[in-house]
VOZA-437892 format. One line per 10 residues: number of its first residue (from 1); for each residue x, y, z of C-alpha. Coordinates in steps of 0.001 Angstrom, whole numbers, plus 500000, padded with zeros to 6 digits. Each point is the difference from the previous one (the first is absolute). Layout:
N
NUM	X:Y:Z ~ ...
END
This chain:
162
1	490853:481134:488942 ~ 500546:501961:497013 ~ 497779:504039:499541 ~ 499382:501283:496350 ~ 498961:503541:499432 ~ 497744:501416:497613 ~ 501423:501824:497062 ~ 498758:503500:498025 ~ 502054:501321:497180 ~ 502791:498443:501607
11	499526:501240:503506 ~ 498895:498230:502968 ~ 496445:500420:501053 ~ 498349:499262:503305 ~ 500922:496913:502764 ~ 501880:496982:499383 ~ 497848:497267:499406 ~ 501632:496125:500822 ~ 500949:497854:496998 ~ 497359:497514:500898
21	496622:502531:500340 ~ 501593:501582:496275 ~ 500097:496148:498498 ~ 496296:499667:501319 ~ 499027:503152:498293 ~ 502384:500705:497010 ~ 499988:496864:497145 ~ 503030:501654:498744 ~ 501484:499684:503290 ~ 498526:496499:500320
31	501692:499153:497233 ~ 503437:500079:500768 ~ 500714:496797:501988 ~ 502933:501319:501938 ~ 499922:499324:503939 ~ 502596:503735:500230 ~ 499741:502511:497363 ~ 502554:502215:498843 ~ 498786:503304:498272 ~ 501005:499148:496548
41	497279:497193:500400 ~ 497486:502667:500917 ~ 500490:501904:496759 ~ 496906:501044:497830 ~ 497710:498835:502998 ~ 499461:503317:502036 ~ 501502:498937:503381 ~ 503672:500380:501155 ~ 501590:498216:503040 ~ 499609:502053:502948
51	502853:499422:502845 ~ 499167:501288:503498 ~ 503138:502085:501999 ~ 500528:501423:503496 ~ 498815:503267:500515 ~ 502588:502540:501014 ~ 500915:499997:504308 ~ 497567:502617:501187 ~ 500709:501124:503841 ~ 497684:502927:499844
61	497145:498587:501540 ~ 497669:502806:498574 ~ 500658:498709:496435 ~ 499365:496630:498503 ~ 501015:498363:496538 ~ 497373:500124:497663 ~ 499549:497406:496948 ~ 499775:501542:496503 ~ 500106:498845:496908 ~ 503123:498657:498385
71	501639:502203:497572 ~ 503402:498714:500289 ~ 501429:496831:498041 ~ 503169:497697:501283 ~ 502662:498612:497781 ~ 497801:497093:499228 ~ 497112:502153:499119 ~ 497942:499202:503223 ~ 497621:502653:501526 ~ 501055:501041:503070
81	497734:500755:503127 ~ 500840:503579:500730 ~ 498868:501930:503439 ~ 500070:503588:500799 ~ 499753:501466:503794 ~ 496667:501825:500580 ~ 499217:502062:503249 ~ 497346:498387:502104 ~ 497221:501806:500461 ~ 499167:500086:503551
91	496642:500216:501726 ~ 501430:503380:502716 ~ 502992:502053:499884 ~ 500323:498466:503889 ~ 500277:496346:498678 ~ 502799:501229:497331 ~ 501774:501735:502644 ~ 500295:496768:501967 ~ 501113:497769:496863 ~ 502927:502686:499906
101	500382:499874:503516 ~ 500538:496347:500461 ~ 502659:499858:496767 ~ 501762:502598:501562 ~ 500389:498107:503598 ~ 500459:496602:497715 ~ 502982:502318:498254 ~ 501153:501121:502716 ~ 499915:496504:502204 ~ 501886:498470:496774
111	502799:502994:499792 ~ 500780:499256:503753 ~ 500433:496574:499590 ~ 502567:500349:497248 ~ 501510:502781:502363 ~ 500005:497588:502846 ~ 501812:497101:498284 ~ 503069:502598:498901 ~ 500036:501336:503459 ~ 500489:495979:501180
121	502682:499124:497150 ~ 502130:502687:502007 ~ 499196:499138:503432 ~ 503286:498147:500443 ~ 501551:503934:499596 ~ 498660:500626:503183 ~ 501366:496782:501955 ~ 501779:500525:503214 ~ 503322:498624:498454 ~ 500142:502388:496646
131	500166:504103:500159 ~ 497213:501112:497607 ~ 501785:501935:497231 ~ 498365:503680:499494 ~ 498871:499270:496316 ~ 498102:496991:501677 ~ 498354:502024:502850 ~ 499097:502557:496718 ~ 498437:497340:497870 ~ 498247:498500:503296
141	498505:503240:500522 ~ 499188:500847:496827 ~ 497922:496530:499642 ~ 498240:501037:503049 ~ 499231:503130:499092 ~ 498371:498803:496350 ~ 496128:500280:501358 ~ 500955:503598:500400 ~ 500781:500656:496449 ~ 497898:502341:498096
151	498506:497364:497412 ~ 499464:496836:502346 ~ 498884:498008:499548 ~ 499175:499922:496652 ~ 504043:501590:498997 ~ 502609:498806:501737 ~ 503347:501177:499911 ~ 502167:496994:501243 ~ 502907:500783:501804 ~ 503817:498151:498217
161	500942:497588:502192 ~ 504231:500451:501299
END
């Protein structure tokens, strides 16, 4: 499934529209009896091949990635679908508050996991048979005491392993 976009002076204009709906409505389009089109074959005809992309990771779940129009061009001259992240308008400060609530305990659940899995790759430190060297009892400690850093859990200073 292949998208044009509509051109202006050049620029791309409004929503990508597929191949087949622009070979229904465009005879110039129609014309060119291509099953893929590149955007040299699109030339003089108004439209440019539009190619869709991932929006950028967004774990702020008070923003969301908005569509806009393409302005930018890859190496094959292809629009590209370009997204910016827009606050969401919420309907009370209350139900805002409890989006930012809920990331933070998410955060904070997913910080102690990663803390929890570095304090197990040095529980064998702590086996009967093996004295715990002091720089290991400091890193231990310092993994357990991550939650209490000033940033968490949204900056973490990891402690350096021994």
């Amino acid at each position: 499934m292949q998208f044009l976009i509509k051109l202006e002076d050049g620029a791309a204009t409004g929503y990508p529209l597929l191949l087949s709906n622009v070979r229904q409505t465009d005879v110039t389009v129609g014309l060119i009896n291509k099953d893929f089109l590149k955007p040299s074959d699109l030339i003089g005809t108004g439209y440019g091949v539009f190619t869709h992309t991932t929006p950028a990771s967004n774990s702020d779940l008070t923003k969301q990635n908005s569509e806009v129009t393409a302005t930018d061009q890859n190496s094959d001259g292809e629009w590209l679908q370009k997204f910016v992240l827009e606050d969401i308008v919420f309907d009370t400060p209350e139900a805002k508050q409890e989006v930012v609530a809920f990331m933070f305990t998410e955060e904070a659940a997913s910080v102690r996991t990663e803390r929890d899995a570095l304090l197990a790759d040095t529980d064998w430190s702590g086996n009967s048979d093996v004295t715990m060297a002091s720089a290991m009892t400091t890193y231990r400690q310092a993994l357990r005491d991550v939650p209490a850093q000033a940033g968490f859990p949204n900056t973490i200073t990891w402690p350096t392993a021994p």
